[in-house]
Structure formats: C-alpha cells, structure tokens
C-alpha positions as CSV (number, residue, x, y, z in Angstrom):
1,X,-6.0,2.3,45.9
2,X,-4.0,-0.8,46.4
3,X,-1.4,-1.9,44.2
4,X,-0.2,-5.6,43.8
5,X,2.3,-7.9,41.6
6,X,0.0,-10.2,40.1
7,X,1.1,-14.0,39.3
8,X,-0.8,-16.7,37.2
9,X,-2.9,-17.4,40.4
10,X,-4.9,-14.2,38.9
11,X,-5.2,-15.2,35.4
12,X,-8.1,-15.3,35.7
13,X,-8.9,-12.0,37.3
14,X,-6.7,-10.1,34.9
15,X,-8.7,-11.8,32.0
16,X,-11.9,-10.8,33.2
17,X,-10.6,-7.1,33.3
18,X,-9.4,-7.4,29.5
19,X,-11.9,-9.0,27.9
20,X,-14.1,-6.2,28.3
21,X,-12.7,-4.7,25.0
22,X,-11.3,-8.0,23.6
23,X,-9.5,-5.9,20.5
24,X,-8.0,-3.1,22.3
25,X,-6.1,-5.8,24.7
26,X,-5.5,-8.3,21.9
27,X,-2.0,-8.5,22.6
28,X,-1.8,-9.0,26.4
29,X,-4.9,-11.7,26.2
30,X,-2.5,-13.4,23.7
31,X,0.3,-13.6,26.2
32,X,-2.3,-14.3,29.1
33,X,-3.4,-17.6,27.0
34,X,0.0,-18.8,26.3
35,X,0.6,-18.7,30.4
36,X,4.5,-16.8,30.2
37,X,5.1,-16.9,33.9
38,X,8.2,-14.2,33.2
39,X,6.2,-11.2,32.6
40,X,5.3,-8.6,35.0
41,X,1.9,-8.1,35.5
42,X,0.8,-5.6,38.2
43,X,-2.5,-4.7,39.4
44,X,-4.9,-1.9,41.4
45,X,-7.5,-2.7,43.4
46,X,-10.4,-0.5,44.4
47,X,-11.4,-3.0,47.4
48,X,-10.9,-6.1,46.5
49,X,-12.1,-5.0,42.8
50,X,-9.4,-5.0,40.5
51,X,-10.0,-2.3,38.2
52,X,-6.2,-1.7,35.9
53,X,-3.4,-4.0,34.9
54,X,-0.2,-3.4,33.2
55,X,1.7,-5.9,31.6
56,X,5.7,-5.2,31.6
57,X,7.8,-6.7,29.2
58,X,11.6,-7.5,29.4
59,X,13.4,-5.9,32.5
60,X,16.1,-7.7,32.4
61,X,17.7,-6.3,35.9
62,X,16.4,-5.3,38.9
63,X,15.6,-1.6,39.5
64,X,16.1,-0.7,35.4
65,X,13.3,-0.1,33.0
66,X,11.0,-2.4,31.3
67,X,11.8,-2.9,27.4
68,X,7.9,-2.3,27.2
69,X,4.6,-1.3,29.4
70,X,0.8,-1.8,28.7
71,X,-1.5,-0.2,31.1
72,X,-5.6,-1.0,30.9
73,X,-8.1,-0.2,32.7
74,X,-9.9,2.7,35.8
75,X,-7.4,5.9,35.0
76,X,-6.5,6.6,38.5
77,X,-5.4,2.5,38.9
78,X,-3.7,3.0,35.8
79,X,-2.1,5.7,37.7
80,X,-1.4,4.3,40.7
81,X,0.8,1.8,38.1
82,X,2.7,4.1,36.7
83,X,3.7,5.2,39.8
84,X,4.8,1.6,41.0
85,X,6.5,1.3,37.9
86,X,8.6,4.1,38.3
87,X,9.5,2.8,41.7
88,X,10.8,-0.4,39.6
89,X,12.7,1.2,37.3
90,X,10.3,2.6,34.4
91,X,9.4,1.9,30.9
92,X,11.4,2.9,27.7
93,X,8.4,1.8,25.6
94,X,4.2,2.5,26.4
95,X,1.6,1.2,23.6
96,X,-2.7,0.5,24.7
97,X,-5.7,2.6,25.3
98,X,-4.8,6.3,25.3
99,X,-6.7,7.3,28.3
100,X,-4.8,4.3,30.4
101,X,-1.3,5.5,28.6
102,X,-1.9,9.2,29.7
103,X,-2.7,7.9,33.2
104,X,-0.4,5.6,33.1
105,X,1.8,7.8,31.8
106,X,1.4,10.7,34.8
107,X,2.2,8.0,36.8
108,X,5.9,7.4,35.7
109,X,6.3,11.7,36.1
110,X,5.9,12.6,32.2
111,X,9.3,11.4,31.2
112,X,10.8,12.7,27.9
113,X,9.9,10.6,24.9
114,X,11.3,10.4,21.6
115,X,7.7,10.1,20.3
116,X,4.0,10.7,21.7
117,X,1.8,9.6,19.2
118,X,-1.8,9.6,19.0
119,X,-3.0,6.5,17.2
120,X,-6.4,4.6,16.1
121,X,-7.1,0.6,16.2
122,X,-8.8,-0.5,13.1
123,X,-10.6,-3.8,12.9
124,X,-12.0,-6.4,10.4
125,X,-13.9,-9.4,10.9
126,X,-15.3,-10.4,7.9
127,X,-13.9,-11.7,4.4
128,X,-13.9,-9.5,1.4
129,X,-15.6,-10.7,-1.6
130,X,-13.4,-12.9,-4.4
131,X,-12.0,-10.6,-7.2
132,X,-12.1,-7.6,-4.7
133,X,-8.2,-7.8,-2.9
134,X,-4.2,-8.5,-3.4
135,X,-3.6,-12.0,-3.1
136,X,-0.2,-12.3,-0.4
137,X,2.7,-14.7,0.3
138,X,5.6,-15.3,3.4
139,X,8.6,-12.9,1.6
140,X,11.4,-15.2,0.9
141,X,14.9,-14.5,2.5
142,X,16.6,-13.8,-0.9
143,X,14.2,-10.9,-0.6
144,X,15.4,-9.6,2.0
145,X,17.3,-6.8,1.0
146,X,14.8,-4.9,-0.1
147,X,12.4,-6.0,2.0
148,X,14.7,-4.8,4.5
149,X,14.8,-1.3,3.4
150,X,11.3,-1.0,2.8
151,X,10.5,-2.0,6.5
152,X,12.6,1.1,8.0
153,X,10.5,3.0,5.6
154,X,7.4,1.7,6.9
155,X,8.1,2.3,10.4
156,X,9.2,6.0,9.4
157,X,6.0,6.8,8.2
158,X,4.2,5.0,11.3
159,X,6.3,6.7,14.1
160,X,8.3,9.2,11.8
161,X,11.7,7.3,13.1
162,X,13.5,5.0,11.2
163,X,15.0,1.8,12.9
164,X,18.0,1.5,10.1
165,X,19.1,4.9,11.4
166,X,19.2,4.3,14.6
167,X,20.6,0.6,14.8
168,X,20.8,-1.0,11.3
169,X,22.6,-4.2,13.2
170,X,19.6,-4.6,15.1
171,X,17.2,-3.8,12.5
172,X,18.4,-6.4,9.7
173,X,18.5,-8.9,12.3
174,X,14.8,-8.9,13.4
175,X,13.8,-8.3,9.8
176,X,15.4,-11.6,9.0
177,X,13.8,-13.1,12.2
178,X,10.2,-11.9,11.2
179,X,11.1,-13.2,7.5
180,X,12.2,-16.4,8.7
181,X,9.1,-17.1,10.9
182,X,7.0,-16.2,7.9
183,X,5.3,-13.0,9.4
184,X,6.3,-10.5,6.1
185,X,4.3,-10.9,3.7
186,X,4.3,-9.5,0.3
187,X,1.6,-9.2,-3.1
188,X,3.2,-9.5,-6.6
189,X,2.3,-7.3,-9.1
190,X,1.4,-9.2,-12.3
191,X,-0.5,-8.3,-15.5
192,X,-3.3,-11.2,-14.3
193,X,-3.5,-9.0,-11.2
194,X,-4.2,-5.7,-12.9
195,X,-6.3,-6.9,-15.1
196,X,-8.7,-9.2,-12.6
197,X,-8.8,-6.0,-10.2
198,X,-9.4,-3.4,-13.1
199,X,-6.1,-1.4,-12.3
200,X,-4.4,1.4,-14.1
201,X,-2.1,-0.5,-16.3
202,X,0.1,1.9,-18.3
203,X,0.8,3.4,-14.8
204,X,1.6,-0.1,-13.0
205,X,3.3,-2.0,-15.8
206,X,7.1,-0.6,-15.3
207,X,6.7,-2.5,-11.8
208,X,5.5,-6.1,-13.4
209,X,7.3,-9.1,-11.1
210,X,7.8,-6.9,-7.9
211,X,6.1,-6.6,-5.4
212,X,3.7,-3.8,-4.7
213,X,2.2,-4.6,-1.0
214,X,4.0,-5.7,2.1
215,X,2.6,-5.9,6.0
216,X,4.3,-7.3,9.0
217,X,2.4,-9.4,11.4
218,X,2.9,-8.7,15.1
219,X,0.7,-10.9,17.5
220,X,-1.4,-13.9,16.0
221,X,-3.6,-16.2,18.3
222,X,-7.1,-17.9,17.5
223,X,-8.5,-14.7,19.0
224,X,-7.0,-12.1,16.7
225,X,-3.5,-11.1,14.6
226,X,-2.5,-7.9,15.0
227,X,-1.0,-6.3,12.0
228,X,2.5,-4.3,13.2
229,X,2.7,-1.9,9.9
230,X,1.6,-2.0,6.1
231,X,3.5,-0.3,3.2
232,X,3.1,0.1,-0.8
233,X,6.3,1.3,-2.3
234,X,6.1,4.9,-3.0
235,X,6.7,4.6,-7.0
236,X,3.3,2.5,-6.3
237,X,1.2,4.9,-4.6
238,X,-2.1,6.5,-5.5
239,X,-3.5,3.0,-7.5
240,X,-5.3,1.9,-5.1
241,X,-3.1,-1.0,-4.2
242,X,-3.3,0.2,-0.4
243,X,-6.8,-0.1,0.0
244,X,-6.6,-3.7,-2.0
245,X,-3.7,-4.8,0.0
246,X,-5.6,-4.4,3.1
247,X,-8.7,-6.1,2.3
248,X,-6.4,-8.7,0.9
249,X,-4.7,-8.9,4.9
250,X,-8.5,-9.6,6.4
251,X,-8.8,-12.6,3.3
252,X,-5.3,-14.0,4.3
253,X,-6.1,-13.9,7.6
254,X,-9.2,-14.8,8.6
255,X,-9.3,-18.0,7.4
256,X,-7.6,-18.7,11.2
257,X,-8.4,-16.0,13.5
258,X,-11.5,-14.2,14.7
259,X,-10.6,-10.6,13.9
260,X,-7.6,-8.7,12.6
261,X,-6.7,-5.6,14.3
262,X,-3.8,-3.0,12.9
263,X,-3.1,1.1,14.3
264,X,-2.9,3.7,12.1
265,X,-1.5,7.4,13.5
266,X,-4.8,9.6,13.5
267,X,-2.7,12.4,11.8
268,X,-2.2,10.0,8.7
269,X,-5.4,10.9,6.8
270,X,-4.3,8.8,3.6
271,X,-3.6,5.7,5.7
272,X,-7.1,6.2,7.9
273,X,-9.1,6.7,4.8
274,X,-7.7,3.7,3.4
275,X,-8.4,1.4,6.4
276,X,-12.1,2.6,6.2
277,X,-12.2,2.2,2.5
278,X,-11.2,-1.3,2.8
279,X,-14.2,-2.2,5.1
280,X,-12.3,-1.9,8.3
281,X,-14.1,-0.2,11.7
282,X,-12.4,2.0,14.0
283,X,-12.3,1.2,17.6
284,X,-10.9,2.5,20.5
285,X,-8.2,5.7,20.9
286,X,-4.5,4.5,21.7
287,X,-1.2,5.8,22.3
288,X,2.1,5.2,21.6
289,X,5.4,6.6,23.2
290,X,9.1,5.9,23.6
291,X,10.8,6.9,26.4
292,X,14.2,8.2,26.1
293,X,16.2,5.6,29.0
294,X,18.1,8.9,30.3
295,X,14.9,10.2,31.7
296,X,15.2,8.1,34.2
C-alpha cells in the first residue's frame, strides 16, 4: 500500500473513486468541481489502483491537525490514511462512510472524541405532490435571535452538544453568516396553512405568525444540497409538521439540484421515521466524530 498527496493533476482519478456512491461523497465531489487547490487530498494506491482518498480541511500550520477529515474508499487504504494523517498532525473532526471512518479512524490510533456517532444518509430525488408539504423562505436577519437559539438546539439533538455552550461568540457569528447567505430557511405557521394541510388547529393556533420548521443548508451544487440539520420547535412537536417540513425541503430544493441528501443519528427513531415517512430512502451507514485536539 502506497500512500500519496494528491494535487488537481488527479482530479480526475479521485472523481472516478467517488462517484461510485455519488450521494455518500456529495460533499467532496462538490469541492472537487469547484477545483479549491488549498485542500489536502491524499491517496492509497493498491498498484497503481487508487482505491481511498481523504479530503482534509483547514490545517492551518504545519504538523497541527486538520479542522476536518473525510476518508472513502478500500478499508485498509482508508487506513493506511489515517495513519499518514496522524503523521501530519491529525484531525479534530471525521464525517463519511462509517466503514472508511472506522478505518480511517484506527489509522490516526483511536484518539479520544467528544462524540462517536453512528449516523444514516437519507435521500430524496423526487418532488412531493402540491398541497402535501410546508412551503419555506431565507430567515431574515431581524430573526435572528431566535433563530439563533433554536439552531444550538438543533445541533444538540443531532450530536447531543450544543455550540452556544461551548462558544456562543462563534456560534452567533456563523449563524448570522448562514443567515446572510440565505441558507436558513424557515415555514410560517398560518391558518391558510393548517387548513390546506388538514392540521390540528385548536392545537397549532397559539403559534399563528411564527414559524414552525427551520433546516440549515450545508453543501449545494447542481449535483445535490446537503441538508446540515432540521428542527420543529418543541411547543410544535407531534403535528406532523416534521414530516411536512421535510417533504417541503425536497419541493424547495429540487427545482435546482439533482438530489437532496441530509443524516439523521440511527439512535433518533422519531427523526428516522420521519425522513421515511416523508418519502425519503436510506442510503449508506456513516459516522461522525470530534476529536478532542489534546489527544494529540
């Protein structure tokens, strides 16, 4: 096994590797098409095969760990990368195929994480019918107080850790960046609404004007959008806004992409039963860690 630093001279190469599961590598064909130079890419070769990449994000000085690593591919290459990026420094952050993760993973000498999370990718490629899903809109910043609070809660139920208590600085400001760059968006609860999607209205009416679904966009391309989280308020819950809300992302969204893709943490029955309800198909195992940067 032969391990290399890849440049775009390989594009082409590393492509060919991802796009055998097109929606698990979403994010890193994304990247690949928009020819960033800067990243890291490192490959292993079986021969002159190559048969696992990871993608490294955001080492900002020599010998010190990545801000974020995404291994795919043969599970002894992906180990054979974990071990070279180890050698560089490490990863604080690992996201992609579970089976290249763990490998991955082994790799970089099982590190301690804050979080080891088995996840699902969900994905939906076709339009719901009219009538059947939560219309959505870009929040506006003079929403972004609450939309702020609501999007530590979100990632608290994702990851069970909540950004605001760990750096609120740095959490408002990359709320308001998302915000600004339009990739929050929100439903608004109106009596139209309930009524056109045959909702429980004594039960929904206290909440009239506000807004009862909200999802972040992470990656978006002509090949896919990834959706980062989705939330309903909790006073909301249990009306099947969730399951209206997502079908409602895939109608949004589709009208300029191929296929939207989202993970859901396999232990979050509620939230996988929803995804299916709404028409959306599982797909392939991943994992999600955060590496504490004193393990290294």
């Amino acid at each position: 096994m032969e391990v290399l630093n890849l440049n775009s001279e390989d594009f082409v190469m590393i492509q060919n590797l991802l796009s055998q599961d097109v929606y698990t590598n979403l994010y890193q064909l994304t990247l690949l098409d928009e020819n960033q130079e800067q990243l890291e890419w490192t490959g292993a070769f079986k021969g002159a095969q190559l048969c696992a990449v990871n993608l490294s994000i955001g080492r900002w000085r020599e010998n010190h760990p990545a801000r974020m690593s995404i291994p795919f591919g043969d599970p002894q290459g992906c180990q054979a990368l974990g071990a070279e990026e180890l050698q560089k420094g490490g990863t604080l952050y690992l996201q992609g195929h579970r089976e290249s993760c763990d490998a991955f993973y082994e790799g970089l000498e099982h590190p301690q994480t804050r979080y080891f999370i088995n996840q699902r990718l969900f994905f939906e490629t076709q339009k719901p019918h009219p009538h059947s899903f939560l219309p959505l809109r870009p929040a506006r910043i003079d929403e972004f107080e609450q939309v702020e609070i609501h999007a530590g809660l979100m990632q608290e139920e994702d990851i069970g850790v909540n950004p605001r208590d760990i750096d609120l600085g740095t959490h408002r400001q990359r709320i308001a960046q998302v915000i600004m760059e339009q990739r929050m968006l929100l439903s608004d609860l109106s009596e139209e609404l309930i009524f056109e999607l045959n909702l429980d209205y004594p039960r929904l009416s206290p909440f009239l004007g506000k807004y009862c679904f909200m999802i972040e966009i992470g990656t978006s391309s002509s090949r896919g959008v990834q959706i980062g989280n989705t939330f309903v308020p909790p006073e909301m819950r249990r009306s099947k806004l969730g399951y209206l809300g997502m079908r409602g992302c895939a109608h949004h969204l589709l009208k300029k992409t191929n296929v939207v893709t989202l993970l859901a943490k396999e232990e979050n029955l509620p939230a996988v039963r929803t995804h299916l309800r709404a028409g959306y198909r599982k797909g392939a195992p991943f994992r999600q860690a955060e590496i504490l940067s004193e393990a290294y």
